[in-house]
py3Dmol code that shows the C-alpha trace and the ligand (Angstrom):
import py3Dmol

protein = """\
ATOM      1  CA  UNK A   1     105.935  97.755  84.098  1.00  0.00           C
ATOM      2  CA  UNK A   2     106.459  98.334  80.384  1.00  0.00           C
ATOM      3  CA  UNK A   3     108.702  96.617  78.439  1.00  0.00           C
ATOM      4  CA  UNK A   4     109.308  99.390  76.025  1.00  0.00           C
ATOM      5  CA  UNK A   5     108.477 103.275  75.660  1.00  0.00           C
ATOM      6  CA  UNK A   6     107.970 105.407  73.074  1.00  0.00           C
ATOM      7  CA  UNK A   7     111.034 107.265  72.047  1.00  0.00           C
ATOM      8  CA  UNK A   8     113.308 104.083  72.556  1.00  0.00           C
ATOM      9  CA  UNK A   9     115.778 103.443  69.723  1.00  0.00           C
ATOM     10  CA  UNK A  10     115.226  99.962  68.069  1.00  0.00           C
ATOM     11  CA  UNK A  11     116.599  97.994  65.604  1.00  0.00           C
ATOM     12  CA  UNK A  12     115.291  94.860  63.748  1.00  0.00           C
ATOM     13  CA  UNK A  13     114.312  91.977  65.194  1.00  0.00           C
ATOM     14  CA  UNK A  14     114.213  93.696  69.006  1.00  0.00           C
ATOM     15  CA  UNK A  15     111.257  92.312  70.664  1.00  0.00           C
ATOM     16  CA  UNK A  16     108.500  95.485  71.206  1.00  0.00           C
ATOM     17  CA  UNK A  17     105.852  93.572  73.080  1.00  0.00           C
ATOM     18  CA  UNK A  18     102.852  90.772  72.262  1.00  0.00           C
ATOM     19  CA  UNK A  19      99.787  91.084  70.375  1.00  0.00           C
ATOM     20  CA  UNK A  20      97.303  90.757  73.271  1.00  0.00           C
ATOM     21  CA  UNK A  21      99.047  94.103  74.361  1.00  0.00           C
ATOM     22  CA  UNK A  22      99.339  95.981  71.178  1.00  0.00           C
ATOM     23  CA  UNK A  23      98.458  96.594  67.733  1.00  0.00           C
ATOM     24  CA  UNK A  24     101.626  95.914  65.156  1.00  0.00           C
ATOM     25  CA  UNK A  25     101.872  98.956  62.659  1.00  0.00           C
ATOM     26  CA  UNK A  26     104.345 100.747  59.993  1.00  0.00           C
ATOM     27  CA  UNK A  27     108.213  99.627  61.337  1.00  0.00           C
ATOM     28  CA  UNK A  28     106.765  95.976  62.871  1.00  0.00           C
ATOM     29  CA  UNK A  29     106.387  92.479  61.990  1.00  0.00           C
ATOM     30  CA  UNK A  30     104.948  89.439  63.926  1.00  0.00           C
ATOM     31  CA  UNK A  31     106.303  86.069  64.672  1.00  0.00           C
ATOM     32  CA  UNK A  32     104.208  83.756  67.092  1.00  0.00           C
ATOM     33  CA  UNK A  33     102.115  86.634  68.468  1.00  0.00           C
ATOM     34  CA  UNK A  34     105.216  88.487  69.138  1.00  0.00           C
ATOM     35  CA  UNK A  35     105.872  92.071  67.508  1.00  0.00           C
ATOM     36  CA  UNK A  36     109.588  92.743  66.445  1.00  0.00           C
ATOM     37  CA  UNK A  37     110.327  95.618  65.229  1.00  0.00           C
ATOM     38  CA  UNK A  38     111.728  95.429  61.397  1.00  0.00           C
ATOM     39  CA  UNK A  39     113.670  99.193  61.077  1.00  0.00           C
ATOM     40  CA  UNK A  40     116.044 100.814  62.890  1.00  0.00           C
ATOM     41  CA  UNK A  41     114.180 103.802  64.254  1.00  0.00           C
ATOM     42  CA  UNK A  42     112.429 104.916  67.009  1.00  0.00           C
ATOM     43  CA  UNK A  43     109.466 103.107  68.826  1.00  0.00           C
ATOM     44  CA  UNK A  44     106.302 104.975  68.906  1.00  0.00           C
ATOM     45  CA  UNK A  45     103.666 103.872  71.583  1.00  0.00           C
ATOM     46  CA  UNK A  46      99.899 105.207  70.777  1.00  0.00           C
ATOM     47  CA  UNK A  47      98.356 104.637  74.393  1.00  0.00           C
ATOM     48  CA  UNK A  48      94.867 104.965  73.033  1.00  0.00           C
ATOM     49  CA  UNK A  49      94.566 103.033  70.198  1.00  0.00           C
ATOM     50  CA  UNK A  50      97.456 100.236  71.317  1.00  0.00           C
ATOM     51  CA  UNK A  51      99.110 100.733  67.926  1.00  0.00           C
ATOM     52  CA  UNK A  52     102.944 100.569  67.744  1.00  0.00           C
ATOM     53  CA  UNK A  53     105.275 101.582  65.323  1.00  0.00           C
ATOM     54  CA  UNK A  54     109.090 102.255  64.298  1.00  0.00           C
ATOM     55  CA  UNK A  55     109.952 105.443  62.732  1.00  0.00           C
ATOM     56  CA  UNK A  56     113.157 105.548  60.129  1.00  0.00           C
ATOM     57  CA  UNK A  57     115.803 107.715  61.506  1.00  0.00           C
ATOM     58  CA  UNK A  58     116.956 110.184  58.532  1.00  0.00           C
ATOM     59  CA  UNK A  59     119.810 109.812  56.766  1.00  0.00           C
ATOM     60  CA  UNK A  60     119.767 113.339  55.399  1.00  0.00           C
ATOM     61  CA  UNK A  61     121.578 115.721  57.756  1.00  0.00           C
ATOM     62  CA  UNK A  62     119.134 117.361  59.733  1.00  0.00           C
ATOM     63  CA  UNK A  63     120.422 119.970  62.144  1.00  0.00           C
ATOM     64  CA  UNK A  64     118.165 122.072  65.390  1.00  0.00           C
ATOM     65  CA  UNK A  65     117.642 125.664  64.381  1.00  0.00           C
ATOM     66  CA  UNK A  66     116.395 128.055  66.087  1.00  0.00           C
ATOM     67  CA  UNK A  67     112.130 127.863  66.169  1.00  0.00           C
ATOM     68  CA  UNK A  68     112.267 124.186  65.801  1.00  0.00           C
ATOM     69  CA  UNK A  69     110.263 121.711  67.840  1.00  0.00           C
ATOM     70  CA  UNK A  70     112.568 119.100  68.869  1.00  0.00           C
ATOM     71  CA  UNK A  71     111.974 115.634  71.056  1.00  0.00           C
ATOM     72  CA  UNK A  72     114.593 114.218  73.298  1.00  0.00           C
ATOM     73  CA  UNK A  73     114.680 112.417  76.121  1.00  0.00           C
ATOM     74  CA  UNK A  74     116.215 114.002  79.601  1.00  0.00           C
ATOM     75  CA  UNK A  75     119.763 112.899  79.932  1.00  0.00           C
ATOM     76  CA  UNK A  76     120.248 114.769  83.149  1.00  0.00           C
ATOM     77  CA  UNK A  77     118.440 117.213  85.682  1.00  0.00           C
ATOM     78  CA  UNK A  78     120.640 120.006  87.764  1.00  0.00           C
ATOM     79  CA  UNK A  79     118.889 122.208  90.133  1.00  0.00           C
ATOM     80  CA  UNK A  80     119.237 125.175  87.059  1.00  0.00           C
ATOM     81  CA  UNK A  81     119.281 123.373  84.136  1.00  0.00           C
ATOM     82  CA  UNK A  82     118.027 120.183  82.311  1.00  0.00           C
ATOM     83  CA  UNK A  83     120.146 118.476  79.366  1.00  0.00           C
ATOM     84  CA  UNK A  84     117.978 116.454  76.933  1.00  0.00           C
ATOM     85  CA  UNK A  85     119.387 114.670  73.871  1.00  0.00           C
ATOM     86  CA  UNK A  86     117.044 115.416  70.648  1.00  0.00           C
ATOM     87  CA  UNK A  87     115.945 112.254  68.717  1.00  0.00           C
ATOM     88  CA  UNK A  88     113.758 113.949  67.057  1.00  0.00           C
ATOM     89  CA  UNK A  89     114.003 118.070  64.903  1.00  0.00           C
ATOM     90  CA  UNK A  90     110.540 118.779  63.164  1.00  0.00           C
ATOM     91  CA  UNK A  91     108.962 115.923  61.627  1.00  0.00           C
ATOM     92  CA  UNK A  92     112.678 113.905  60.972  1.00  0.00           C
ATOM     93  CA  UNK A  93     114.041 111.185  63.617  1.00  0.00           C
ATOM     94  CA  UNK A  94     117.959 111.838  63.932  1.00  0.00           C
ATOM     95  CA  UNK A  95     120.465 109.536  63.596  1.00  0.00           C
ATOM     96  CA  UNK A  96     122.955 111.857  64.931  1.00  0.00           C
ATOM     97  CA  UNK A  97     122.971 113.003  68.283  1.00  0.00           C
ATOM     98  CA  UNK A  98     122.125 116.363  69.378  1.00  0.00           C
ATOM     99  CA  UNK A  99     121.968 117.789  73.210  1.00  0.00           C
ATOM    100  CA  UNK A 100     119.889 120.512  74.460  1.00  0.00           C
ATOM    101  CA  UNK A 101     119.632 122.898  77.623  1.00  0.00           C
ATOM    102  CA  UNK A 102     116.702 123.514  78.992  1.00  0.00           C
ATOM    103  CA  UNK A 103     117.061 126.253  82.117  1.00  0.00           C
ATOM    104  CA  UNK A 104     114.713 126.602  84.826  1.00  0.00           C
ATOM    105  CA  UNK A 105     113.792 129.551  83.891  1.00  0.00           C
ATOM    106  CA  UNK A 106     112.436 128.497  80.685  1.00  0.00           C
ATOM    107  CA  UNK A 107     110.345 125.873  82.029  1.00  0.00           C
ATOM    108  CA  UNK A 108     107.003 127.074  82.554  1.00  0.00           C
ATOM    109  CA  UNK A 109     105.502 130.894  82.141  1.00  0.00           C
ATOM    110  CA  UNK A 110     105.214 130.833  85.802  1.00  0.00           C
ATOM    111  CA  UNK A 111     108.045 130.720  87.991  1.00  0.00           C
ATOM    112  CA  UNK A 112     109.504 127.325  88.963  1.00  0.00           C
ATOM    113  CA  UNK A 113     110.509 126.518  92.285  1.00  0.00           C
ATOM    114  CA  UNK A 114     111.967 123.055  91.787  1.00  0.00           C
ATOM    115  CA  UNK A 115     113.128 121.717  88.702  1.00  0.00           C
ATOM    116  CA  UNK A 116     112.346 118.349  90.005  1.00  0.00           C
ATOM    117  CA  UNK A 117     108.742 119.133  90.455  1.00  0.00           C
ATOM    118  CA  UNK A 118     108.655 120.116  86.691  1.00  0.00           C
ATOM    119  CA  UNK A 119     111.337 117.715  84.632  1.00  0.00           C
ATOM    120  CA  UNK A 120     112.974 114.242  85.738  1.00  0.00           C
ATOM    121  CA  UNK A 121     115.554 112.008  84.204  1.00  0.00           C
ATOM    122  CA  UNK A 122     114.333 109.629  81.853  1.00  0.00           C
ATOM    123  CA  UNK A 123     111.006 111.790  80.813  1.00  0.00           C
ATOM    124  CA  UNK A 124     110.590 112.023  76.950  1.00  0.00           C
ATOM    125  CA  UNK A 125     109.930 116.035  76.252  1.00  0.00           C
ATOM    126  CA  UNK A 126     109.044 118.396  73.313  1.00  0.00           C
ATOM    127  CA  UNK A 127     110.864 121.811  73.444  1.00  0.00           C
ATOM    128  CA  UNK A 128     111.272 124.383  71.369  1.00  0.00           C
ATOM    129  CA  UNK A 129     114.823 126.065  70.393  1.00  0.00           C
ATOM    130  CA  UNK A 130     115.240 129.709  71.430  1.00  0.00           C
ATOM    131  CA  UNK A 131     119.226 130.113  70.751  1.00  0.00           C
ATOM    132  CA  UNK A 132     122.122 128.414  69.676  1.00  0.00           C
ATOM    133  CA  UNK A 133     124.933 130.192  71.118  1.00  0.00           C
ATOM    134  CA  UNK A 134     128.317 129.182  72.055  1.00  0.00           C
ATOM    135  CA  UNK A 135     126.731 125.660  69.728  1.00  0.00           C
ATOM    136  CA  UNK A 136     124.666 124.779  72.515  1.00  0.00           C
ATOM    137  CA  UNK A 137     120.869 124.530  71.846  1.00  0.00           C
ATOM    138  CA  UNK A 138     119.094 126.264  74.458  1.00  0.00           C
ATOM    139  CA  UNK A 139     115.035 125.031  74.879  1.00  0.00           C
ATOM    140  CA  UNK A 140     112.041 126.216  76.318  1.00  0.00           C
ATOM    141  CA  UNK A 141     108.812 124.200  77.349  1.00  0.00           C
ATOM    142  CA  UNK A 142     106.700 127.249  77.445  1.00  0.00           C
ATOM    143  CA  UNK A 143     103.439 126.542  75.942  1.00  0.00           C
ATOM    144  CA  UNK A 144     100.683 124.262  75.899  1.00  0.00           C
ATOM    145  CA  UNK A 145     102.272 122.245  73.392  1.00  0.00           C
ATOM    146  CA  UNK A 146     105.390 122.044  75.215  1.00  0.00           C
ATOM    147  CA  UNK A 147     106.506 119.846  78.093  1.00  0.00           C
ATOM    148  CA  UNK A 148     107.076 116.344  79.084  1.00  0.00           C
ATOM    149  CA  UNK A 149     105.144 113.917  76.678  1.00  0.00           C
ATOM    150  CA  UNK A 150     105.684 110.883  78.327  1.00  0.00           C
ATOM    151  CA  UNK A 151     107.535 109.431  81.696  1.00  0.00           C
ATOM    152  CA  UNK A 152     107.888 106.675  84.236  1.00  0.00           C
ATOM    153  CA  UNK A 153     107.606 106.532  87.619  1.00  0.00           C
ATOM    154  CA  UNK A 154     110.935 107.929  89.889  1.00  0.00           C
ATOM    155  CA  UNK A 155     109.928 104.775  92.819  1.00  0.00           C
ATOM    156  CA  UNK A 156     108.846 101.557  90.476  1.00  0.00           C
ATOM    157  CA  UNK A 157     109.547 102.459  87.042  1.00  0.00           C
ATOM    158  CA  UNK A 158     105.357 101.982  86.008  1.00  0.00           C
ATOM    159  CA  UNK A 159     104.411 104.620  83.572  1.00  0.00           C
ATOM    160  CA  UNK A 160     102.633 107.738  85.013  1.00  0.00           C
ATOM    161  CA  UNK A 161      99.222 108.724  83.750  1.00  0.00           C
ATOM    162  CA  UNK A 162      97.272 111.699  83.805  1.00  0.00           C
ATOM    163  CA  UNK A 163      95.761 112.610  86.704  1.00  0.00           C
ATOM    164  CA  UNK A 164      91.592 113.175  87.257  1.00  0.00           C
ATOM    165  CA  UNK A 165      90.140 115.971  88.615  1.00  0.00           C
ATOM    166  CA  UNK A 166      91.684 116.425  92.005  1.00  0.00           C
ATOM    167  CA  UNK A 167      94.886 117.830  91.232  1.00  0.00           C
ATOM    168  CA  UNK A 168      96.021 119.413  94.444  1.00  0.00           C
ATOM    169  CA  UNK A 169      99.845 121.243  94.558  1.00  0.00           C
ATOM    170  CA  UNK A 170      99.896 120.763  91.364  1.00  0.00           C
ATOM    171  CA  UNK A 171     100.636 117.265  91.241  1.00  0.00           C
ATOM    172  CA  UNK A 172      99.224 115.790  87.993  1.00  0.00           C
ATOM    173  CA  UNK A 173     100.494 112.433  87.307  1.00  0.00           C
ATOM    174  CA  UNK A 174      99.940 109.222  89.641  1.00  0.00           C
ATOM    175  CA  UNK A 175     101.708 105.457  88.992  1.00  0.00           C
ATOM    176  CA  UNK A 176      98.756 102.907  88.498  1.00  0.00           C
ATOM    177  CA  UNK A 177     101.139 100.152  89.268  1.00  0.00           C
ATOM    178  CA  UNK A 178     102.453 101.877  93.302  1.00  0.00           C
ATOM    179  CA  UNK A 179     100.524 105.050  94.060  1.00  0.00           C
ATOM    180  CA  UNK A 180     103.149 106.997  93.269  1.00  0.00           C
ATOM    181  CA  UNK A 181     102.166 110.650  92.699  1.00  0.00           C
ATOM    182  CA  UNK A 182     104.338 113.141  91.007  1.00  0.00           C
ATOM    183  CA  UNK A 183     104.253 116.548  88.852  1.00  0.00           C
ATOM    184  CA  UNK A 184     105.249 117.459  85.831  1.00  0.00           C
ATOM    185  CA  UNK A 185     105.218 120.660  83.223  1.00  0.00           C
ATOM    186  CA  UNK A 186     103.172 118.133  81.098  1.00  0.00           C
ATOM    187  CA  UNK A 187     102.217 119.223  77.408  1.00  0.00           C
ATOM    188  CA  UNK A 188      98.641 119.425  76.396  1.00  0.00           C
ATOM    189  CA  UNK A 189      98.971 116.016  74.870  1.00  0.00           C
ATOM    190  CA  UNK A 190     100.702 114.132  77.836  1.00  0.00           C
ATOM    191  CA  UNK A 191     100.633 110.236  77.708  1.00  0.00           C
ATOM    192  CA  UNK A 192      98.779 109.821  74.274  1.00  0.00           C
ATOM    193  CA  UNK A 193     101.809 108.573  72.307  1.00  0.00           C
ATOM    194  CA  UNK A 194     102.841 111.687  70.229  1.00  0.00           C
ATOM    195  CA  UNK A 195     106.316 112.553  69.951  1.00  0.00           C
TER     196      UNK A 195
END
"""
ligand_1 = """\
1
ZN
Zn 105.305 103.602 90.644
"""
view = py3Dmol.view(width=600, height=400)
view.addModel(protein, "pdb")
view.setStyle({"model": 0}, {"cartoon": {"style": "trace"}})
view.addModel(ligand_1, "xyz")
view.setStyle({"model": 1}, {"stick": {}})
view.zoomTo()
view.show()
């Protein structure tokens, strides 16, 4: 189990983890081996090189357009559509809300059967904005690039990691702490800490 994930919102002084577990970076401090983080922002989590940081959120208004890569987090999952709230537009962390649609059909190139197999509550993704009419941002995960980035296990909660070789169904993830095997629309860069 993981205490925190990348994408959560922190403020100062919140407790992010120990020392023996990760590296403290930009956003952090340390008090008796413990890393707090010292900004309000958003916790990022590099799973390769254990370093942790908090990123500002903006105050400069910074609104979704259309073509821009946004990061949210899944707020909730119908069988045709996903709604994800967008923490973060380009390079900027928000400090205002924003909440995007993601349809099934906009999932994956191929067709998706089951939006469950692809996208699950909770899972931190990077979309890209195709329209904004009617003021709703509608998102696609089409592309390499695009897809979940991070997400925890639907049974225990333990984070899911890649998958080796034997992918069969197309199941690509597995729970190190139960067994726990699920899928995903992962993005190329699925579990390394990049939001
Ligand atoms: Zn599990």
């Amino acid at each position: 189990m993981v205490e925190k994930k990348s994408g959560m919102f922190v403020v100062p002084g919140e407790r992010i983890g120990v020392i023996e577990e990760f590296i403290p970076d930009r956003g952090t401090y340390v008090e008796n081996g413990v890393i707090y983080a010292s900004n309000v922002g958003y916790l990022l989590i590099d799973q390769v090189s254990r370093k942790v940081s908090v990123h500002p959120v903006t105050r400069e208004a910074c609104v979704p357009r259309v073509g821009s890569i946004v990061v949210g987090h899944v707020v909730n999952v119908q069988s045709a559509m996903a709604f994800i709230r967008i923490i973060k537009v380009g390079k900027r962390f928000l400090s205002g809300f924003f909440t995007g649609v993601l349809h099934i059909s906009d999932i994956e190139e191929k067709f998706t059967e089951d939006i469950f197999d692809a996208i699950k509550l909770g899972d931190l993704v990077r979309a890209k904005v195709i329209s904004e009419a009617n003021r709703t941002y509608h998102l696609t995960t089409r592309g390499e690039r695009l897809g979940v980035i991070f997400a925890l296990c639907s049974k225990c909660g333990g984070v899911l990691k890649l998958r080796g070789k034997s992918k069969k169904e197309g199941k690509n993830l597995y729970c190190e702490d139960c067994g726990n095997i699920e899928s995903r629309k992962i993005a190329s860069d699925y579990g390394l800490g990049n939001l």
